[in-house]
C-alpha positions in Angstrom: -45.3 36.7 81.3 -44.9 39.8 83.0 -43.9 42.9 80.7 -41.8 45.5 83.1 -42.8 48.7 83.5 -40.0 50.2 81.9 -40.9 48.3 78.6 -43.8 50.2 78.5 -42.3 53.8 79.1 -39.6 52.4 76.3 -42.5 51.6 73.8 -44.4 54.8 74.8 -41.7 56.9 73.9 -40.7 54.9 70.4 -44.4 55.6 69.9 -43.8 59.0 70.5 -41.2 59.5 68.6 -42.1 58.0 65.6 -45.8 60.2 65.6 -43.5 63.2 66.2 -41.2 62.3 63.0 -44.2 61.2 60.7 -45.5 64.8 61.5 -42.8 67.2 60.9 -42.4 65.4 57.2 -45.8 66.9 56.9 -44.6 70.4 58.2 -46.1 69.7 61.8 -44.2 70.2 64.7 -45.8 68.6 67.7 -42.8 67.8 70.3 -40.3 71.1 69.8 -36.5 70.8 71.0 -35.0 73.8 70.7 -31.1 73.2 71.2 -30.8 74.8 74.9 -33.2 72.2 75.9 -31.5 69.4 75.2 -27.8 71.0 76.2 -30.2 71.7 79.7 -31.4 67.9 79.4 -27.8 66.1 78.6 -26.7 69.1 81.6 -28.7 67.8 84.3 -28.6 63.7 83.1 -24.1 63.6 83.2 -24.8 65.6 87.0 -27.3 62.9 88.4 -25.2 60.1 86.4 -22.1 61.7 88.2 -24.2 61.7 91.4 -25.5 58.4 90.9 -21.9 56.8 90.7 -20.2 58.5 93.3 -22.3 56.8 95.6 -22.9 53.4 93.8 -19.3 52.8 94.5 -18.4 51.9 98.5 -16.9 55.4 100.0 -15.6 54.2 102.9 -14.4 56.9 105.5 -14.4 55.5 109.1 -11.7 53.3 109.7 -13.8 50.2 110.9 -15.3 50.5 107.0 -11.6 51.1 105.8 -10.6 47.5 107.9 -13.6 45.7 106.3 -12.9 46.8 102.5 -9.3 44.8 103.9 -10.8 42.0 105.2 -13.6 42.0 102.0 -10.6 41.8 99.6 -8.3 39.5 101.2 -11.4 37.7 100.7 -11.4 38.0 97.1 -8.1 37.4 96.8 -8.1 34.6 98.8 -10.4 32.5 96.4 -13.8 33.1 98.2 -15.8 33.2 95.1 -19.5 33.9 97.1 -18.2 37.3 98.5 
């Protein structure tokens, strides 16, 4: 079985997280947030989610796309369940 990559970085980061709690009950800060950090860090994650989606979705601004968006749903509506 093949464990993802992302698994990893998931585990590495509990990891991390957990060393960085178990420290600062002993009065050791390793990994310091101060609070503009994260505001930057939740900042810059909404803009690339909001980037992200806007061009996930199908923008469709010719008219020959415009037609086959149509064509795709009539599809859809039509009972074509493999589109």
């Amino acid at each position: 079985m093949k464990i993802s990559k992302w698994t990893i970085v998931r585990t590495i980061m509990t990891a991390l997280v957990i060393v960085n709690l178990i420290l600062k009950s002993f009065g050791i800060s390793v990994i310091n947030v101060s609070e503009n950090s994260v505001v930057a860090f939740v900042e810059v994650a909404v803009e690339i989610a909001a980037i992200a989606c806007s061009w996930w979705y199908n923008n469709s601004f010719t008219e020959k796309a415009k037609k086959a968006d149509e064509f795709f749903k009539s599809l859809k509506e039509n009972g074509e369940q493999d589109v």
